[in-house]
C-alpha positions as CSV (number, residue, x, y, z in Angstrom):
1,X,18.8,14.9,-15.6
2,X,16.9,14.0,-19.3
3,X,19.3,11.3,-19.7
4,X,18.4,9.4,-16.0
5,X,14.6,10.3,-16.6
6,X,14.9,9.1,-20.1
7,X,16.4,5.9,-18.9
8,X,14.2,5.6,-15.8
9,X,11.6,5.6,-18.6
10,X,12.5,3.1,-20.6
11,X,13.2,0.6,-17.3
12,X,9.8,1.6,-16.1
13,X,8.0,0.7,-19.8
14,X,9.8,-2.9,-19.4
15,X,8.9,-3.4,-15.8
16,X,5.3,-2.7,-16.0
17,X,4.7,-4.1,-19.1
18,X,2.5,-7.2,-19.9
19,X,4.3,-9.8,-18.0
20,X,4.6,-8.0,-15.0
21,X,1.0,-7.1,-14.6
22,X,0.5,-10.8,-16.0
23,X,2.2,-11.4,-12.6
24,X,0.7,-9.5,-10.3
25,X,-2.6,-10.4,-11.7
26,X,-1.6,-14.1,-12.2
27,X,-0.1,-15.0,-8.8
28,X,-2.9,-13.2,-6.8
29,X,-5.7,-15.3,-9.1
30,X,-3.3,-18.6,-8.3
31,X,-3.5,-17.6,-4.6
32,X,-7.4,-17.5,-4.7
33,X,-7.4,-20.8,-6.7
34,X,-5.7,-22.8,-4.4
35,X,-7.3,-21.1,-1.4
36,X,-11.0,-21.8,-2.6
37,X,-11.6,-17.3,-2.9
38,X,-11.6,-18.0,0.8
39,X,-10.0,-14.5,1.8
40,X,-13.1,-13.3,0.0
41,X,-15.4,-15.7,1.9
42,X,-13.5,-14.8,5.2
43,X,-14.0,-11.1,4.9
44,X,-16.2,-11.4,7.9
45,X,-13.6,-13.8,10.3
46,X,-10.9,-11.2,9.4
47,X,-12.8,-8.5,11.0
48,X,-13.3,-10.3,14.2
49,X,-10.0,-11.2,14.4
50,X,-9.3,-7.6,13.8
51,X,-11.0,-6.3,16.8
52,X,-10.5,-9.2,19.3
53,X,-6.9,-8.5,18.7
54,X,-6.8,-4.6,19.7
55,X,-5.2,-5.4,23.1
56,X,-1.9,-7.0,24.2
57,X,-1.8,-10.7,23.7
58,X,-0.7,-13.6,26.3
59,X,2.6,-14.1,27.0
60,X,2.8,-16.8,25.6
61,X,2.2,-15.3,22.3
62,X,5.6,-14.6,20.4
63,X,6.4,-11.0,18.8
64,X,6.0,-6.9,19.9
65,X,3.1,-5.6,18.5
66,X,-0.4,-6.2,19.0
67,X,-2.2,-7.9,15.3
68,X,-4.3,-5.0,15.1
69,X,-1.2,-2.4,15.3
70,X,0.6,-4.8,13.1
71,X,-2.5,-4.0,10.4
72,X,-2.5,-0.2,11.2
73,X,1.4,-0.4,11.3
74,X,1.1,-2.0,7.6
75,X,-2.3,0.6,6.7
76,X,0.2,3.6,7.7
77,X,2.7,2.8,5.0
78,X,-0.3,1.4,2.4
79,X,-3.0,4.3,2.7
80,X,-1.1,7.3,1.7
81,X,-0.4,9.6,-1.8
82,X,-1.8,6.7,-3.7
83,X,-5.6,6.8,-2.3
84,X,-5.7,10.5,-3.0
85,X,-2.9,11.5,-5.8
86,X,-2.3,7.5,-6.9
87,X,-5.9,6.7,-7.7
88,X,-6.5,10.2,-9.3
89,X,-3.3,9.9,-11.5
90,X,-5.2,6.4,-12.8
91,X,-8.0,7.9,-14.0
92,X,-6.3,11.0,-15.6
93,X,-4.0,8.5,-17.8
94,X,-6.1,5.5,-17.9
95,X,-9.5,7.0,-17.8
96,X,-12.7,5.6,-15.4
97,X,-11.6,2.4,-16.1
98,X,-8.5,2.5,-14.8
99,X,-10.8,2.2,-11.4
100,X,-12.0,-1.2,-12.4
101,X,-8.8,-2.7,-13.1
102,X,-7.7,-1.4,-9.4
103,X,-10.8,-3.3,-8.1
104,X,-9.4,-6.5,-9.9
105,X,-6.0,-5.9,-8.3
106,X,-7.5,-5.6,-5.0
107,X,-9.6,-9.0,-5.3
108,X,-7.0,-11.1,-6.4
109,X,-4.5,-8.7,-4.2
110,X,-6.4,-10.1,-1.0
111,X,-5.0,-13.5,-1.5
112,X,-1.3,-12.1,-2.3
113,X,-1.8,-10.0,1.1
114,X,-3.0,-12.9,3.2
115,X,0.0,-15.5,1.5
116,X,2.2,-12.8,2.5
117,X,1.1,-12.6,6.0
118,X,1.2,-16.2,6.5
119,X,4.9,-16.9,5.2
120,X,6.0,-13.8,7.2
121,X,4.7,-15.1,10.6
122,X,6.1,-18.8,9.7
123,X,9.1,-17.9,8.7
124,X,10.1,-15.1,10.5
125,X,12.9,-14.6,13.1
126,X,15.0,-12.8,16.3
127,X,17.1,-10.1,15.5
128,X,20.4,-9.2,18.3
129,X,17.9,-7.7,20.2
130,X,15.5,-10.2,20.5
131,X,12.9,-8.3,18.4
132,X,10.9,-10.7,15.4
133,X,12.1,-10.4,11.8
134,X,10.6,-10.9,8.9
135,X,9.1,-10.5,5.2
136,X,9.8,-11.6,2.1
137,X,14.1,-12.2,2.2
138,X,13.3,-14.5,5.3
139,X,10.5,-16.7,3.8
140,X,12.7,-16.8,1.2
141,X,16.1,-17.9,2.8
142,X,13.8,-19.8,5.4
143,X,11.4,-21.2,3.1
144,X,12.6,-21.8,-0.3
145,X,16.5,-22.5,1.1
146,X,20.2,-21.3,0.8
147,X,20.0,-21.8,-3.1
148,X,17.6,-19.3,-2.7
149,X,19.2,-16.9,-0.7
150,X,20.4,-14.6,-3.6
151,X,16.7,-13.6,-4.2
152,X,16.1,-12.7,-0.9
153,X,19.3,-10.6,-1.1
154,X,18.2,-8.8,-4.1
155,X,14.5,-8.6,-2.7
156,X,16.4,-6.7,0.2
157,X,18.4,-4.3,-1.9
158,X,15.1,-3.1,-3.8
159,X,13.0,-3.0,-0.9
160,X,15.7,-0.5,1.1
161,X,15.6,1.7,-2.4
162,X,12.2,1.5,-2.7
163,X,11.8,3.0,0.1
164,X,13.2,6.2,0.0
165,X,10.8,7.2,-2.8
166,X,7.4,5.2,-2.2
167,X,7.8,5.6,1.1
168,X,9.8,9.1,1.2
169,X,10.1,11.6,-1.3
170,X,6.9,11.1,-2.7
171,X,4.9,11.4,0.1
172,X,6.4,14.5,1.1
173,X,6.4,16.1,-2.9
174,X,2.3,15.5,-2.5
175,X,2.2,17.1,1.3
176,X,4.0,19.9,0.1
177,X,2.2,20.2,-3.2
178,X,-0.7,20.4,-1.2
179,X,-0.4,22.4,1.7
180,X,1.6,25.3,-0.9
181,X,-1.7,25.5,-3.1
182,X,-4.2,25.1,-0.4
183,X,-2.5,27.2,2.6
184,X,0.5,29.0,1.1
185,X,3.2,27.0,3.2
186,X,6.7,26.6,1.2
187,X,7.8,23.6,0.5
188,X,10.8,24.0,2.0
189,X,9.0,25.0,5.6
190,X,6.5,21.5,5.2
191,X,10.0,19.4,4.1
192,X,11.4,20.6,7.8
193,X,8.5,20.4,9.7
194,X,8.1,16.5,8.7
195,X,11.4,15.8,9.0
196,X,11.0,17.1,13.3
197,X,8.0,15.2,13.4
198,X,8.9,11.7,11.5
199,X,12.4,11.8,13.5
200,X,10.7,11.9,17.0
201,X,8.5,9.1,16.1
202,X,11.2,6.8,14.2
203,X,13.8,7.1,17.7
204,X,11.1,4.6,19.3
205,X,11.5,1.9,16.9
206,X,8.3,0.0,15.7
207,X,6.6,0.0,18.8
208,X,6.8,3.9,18.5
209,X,5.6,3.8,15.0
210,X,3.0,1.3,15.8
211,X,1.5,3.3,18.9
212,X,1.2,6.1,16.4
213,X,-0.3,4.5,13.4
214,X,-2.9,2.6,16.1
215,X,-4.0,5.8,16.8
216,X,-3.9,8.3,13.5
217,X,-4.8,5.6,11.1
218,X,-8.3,4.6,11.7
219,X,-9.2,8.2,12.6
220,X,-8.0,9.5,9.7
221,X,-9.3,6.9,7.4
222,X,-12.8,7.5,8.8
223,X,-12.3,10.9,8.7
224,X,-12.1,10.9,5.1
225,X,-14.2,8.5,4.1
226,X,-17.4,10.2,5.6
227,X,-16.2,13.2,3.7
228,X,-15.4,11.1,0.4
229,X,-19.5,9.7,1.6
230,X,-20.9,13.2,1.7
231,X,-19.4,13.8,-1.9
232,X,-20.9,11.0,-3.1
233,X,-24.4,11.8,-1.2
234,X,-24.0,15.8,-3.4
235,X,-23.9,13.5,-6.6
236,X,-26.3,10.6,-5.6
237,X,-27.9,11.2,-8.8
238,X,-24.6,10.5,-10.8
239,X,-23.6,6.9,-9.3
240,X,-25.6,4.5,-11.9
241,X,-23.9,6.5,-14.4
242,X,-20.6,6.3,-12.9
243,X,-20.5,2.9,-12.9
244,X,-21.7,2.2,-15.8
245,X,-19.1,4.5,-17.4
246,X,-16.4,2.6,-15.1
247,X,-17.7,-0.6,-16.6
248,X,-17.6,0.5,-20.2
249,X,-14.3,2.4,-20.0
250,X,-12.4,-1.0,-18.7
251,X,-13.4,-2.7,-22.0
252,X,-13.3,0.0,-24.5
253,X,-11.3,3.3,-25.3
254,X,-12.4,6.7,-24.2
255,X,-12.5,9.5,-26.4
256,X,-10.7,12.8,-25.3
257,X,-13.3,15.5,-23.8
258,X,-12.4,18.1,-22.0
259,X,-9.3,18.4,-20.3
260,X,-9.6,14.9,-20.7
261,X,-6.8,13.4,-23.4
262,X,-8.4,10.2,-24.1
263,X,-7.0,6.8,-23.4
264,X,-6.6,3.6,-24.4
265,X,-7.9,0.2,-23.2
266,X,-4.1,-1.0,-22.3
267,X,-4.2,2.2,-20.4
268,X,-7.1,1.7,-18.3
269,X,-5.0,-1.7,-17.6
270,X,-2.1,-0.8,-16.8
271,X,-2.4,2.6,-15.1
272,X,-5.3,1.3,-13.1
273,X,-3.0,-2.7,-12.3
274,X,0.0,-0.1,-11.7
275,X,-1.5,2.2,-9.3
276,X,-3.5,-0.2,-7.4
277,X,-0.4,-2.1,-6.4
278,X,1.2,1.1,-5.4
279,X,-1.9,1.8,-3.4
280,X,-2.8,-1.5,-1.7
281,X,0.9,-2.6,-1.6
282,X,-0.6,-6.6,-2.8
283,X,2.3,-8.7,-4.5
284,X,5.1,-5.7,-3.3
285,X,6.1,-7.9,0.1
286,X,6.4,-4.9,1.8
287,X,3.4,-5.1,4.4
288,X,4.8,-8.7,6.0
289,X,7.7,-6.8,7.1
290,X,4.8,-5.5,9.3
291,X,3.0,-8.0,10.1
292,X,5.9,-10.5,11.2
293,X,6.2,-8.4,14.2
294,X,2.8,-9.1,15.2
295,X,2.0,-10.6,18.4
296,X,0.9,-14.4,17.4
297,X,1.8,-17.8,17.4
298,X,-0.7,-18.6,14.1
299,X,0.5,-17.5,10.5
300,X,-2.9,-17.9,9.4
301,X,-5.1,-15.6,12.2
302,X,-2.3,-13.1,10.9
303,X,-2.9,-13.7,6.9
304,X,-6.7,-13.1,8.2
305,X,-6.0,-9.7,9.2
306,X,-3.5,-8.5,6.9
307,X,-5.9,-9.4,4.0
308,X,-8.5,-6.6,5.5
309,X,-5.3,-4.2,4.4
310,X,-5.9,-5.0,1.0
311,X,-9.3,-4.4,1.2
312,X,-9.7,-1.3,3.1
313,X,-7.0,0.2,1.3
314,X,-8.7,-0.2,-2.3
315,X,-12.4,-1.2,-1.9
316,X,-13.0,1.2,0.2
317,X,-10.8,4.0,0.4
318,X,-9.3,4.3,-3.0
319,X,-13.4,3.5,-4.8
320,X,-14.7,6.5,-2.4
321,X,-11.9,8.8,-4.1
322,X,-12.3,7.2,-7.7
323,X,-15.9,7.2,-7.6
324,X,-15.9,11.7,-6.2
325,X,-13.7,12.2,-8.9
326,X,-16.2,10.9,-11.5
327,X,-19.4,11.7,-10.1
328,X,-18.6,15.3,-9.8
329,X,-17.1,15.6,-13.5
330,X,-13.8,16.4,-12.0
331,X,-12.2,14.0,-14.4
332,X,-12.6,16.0,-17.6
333,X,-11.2,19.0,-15.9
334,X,-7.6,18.1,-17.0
335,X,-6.3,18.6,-13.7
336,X,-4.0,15.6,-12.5
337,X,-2.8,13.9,-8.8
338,X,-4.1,15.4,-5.7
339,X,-5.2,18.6,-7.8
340,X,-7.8,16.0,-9.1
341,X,-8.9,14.8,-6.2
342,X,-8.8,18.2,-4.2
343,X,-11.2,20.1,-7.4
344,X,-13.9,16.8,-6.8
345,X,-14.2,17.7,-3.1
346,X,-14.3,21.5,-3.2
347,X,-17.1,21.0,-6.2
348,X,-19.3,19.4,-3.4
349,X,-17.9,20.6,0.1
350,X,-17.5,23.4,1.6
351,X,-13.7,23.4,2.4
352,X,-13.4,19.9,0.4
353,X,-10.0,21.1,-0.8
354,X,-8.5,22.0,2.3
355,X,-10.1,18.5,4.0
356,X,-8.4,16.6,1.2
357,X,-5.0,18.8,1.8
358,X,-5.3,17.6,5.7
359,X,-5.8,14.3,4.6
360,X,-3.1,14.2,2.8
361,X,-0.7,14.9,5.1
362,X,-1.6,13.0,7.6
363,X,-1.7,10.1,5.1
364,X,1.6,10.7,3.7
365,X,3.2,11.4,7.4
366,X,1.8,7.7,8.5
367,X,3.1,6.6,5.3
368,X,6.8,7.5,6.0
369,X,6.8,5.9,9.6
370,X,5.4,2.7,7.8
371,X,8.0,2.7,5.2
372,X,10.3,3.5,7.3
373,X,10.2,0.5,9.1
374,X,10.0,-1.6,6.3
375,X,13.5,0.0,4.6
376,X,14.7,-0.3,8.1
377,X,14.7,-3.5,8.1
378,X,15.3,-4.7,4.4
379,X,18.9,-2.3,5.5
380,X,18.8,-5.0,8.6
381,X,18.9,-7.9,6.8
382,X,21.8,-6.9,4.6
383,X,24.5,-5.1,7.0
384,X,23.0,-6.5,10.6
385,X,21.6,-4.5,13.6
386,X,24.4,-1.7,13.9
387,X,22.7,-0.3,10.6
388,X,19.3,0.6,12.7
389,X,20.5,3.8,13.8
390,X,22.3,5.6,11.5
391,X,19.6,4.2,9.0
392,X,16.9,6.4,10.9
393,X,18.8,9.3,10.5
394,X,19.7,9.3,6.6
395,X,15.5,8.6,6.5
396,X,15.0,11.7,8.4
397,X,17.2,14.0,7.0
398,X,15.8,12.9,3.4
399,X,12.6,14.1,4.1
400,X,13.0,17.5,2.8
401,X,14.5,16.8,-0.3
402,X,11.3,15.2,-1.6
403,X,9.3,18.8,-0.9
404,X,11.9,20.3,-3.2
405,X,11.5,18.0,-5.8
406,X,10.2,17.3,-9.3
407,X,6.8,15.3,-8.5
408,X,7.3,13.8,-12.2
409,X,10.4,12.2,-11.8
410,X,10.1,10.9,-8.3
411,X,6.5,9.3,-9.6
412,X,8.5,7.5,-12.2
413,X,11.4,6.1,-10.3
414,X,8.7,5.1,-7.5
415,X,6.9,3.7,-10.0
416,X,9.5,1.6,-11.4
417,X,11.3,0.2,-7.9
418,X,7.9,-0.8,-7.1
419,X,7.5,-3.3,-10.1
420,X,11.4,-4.3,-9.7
421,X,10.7,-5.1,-6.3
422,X,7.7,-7.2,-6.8
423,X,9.5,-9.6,-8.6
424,X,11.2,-11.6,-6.2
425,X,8.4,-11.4,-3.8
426,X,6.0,-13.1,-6.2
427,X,8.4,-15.1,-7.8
428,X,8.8,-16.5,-3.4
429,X,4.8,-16.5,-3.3
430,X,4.5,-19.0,-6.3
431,X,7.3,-21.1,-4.8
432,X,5.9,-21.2,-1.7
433,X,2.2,-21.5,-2.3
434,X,2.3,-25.1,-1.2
435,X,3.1,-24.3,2.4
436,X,0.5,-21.5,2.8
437,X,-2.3,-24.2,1.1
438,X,-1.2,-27.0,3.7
439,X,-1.1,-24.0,6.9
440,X,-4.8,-23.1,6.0
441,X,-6.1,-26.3,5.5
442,X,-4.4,-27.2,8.9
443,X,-5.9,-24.0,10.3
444,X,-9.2,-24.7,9.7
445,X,-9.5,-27.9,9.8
446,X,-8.3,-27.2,13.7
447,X,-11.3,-24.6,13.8
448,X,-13.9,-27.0,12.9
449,X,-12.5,-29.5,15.2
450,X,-12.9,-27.0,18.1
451,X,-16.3,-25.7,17.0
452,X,-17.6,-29.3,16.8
453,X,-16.2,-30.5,20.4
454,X,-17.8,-27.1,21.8
């Protein structure tokens, strides 16, 4: 076992060094180039497309799931173990300033997100069943050609691996982790109970998963931001500070205080570029798996709302849990992952721990039925439709073995199948850029048309 961690190790150094996050980073900053920062400027438009598109659309709209499940469908896999663990795990390596590099990723991530969106709806197509297909290995084979199609193959092949660990056994390591230290469960009991409750969901296919992640996403996610809020209200005092410190840590080292070991600059980097993409999913290809599903005829009302992923995910949600671990001093204490995060709440709230442990769970269970769907059909694309069942059951019954397992070694090997499959997916997004350019000019161009003859 210290030969495969060792070697993990050394993959994971060369896929998340400089020219990777020189990737990530680069792409998403090309995107927002060539799109004028308008998924910044369109914040506001994505939101009303957000809620106009709650219900069922026309029939004449093409695909199974509404645009706002397609976003909660894609929010289930993205808010999970990296708000809470991911996000504390950042600033325990990289230090407060690990929190501005995540805010950098998420900026530039937007663009990456809405790109994504765009070439998923416009390239997407019917599986033997007549459901809609798509992602990342279909814009590629669909938009870039048969030369191509290798990339898409290999994008497929990481994406179903990935899977199992962002998407699997390390969300159920961090529910078990937490509901052993905060209510005495055994692992083993929380590994079973998930299992029951992710294999009733995933026999309904993505219209189960989406019904459920429609419902338990945005409850949960404003469930814990009013308690991350009333943190933050306990330490009003300590904000300036904090962000000053944030600011100052991105740009210089940090000495070791506490149970704080000190880190570098290139720490705050790459911990904080690292765990953002983990968190907010931007650059990965996973979400337009979702979002190709989604019940529109127009790439780019799609790209609008899968942007607000990005955004939610890591503005909002992961700064909240950043921000409580700072404020309250909780980042000195030399606890790490959802320990962090769990000694910043209890510090200010009554119960905070056991709010963050409920959290957590519910996070992490979303999580799995979101990934799940995503491996599902990365497995799909390679062996065809008679795959989909048995698939659902090996996902199920590897539940378990992630609440039994070392958290460090399942971190790294997530970790490093995240950066390995990022790489065709950005490598597609550069390609393609050209088409998601001409779709938005066309887009909006259309829109000013409209507004003008109104």
């Amino acid at each position: 076992m210290e030969q495969v961690t060792a070697f993990v190790n050394t993959v994971n150094g060369i896929v998340w060094g400089v020219p990777m996050l020189v990737m990530i980073l680069g792409v998403g900053l090309f995107l927002s180039i060539g799109l004028k920062l308008m998924p910044i400027l369109k914040l506001g438009t994505g939101f009303k497309l957000l809620w106009s598109g709650r219900g069922e659309s026309g029939k004449d709209e093409k695909g199974e799931i509404s645009p706002f499940n397609a976003l909660m469908t894609s929010l289930s896999a993205t808010i999970g173990t990296g708000n809470i663990a991911g996000v504390a795990t950042a600033i325990f390596l990289g230090g407060p300033g690990a929190l501005f590099w995540m805010w950098c990723t998420a900026l530039v991530g937007m663009a990456t997100k809405f790109a994504e969106a765009v070439l998923a709806v416009k390239f997407r197509e019917k599986d033997g069943n007549g459901n809609h297909v798509g992602g990342p290995m279909y814009y590629i084979k669909n938009g870039l050609g048969s030369k191509w199609a290798w990339l898409g193959t290999a994008f497929a092949v990481l994406g179903s691996l990935a899977g199992f660990g962002i998407g699997n056994t390390v969300q159920t390591n961090s529910v078990a982790d937490a509901m052993s230290s905060n209510f005495g469960v055994p692992n083993w009991v929380t590994g079973l109970v998930l299992m029951v409750l992710v294999g009733a969901v995933l026999m309904g296919g993505i219209k189960r998963i989406a019904d459920v992640a429609g419902k338990l996403v945005p409850l949960m996610t404003l469930f814990y931001i009013t308690a991350g809020l009333a943190v933050l209200v306990v330490y009003a005092d300590q904000i300036p500070a904090a962000f000053q410190l944030i600011v100052h840590s991105a740009f210089n080292p940090v000495a070791a205080q506490g149970g704080f070991a000190g880190a570098a600059v290139w720490a705050a980097i790459r911990f904080g570029v690292a765990r953002g993409v983990f968190s907010n999913e931007a650059g990965l290809g996973s979400a337009p798996i979702a979002h190709a599903a989604a019940q529109t005829n127009e790439p780019v009302k799609q790209g609008l709302v899968a942007m607000l992923g990005t955004f939610i995910d890591t503005i909002i949600v992961c700064s909240i849990t950043g921000l409580a671990i700072i404020v309250s001093g909780a980042w000195t204490s030399g606890e790490n992952g959802a320990a962090l995060t769990s000694f910043a709440f209890s510090h200010a709230l009554p119960m905070g721990n056991y709010i963050v442990a409920i959290a957590l769970a519910v996070f992490a269970f979303t999580t799995i039925l979101g990934w799940s769907f995503y491996s599902e059909k990365c497995m799909q694309y390679l062996f065809g439709d008679k795959v989909v069942k048995p698939f659902r059951l090996v996902w199920t019954l590897v539940v378990p073995i992630g609440a039994v397992s070392s958290l460090e070694f399942i971190w790294l090997l997530a970790d490093t199948l995240n950066a390995m499959m990022a790489i065709p997916n950005l490598i597609a997004l550069a390609l393609l850029s050209p088409v998601v350019f001409a779709l938005t000019r066309e887009y909006f161009a259309k829109q000013k048309a409209q507004a003008l003859e109104n």
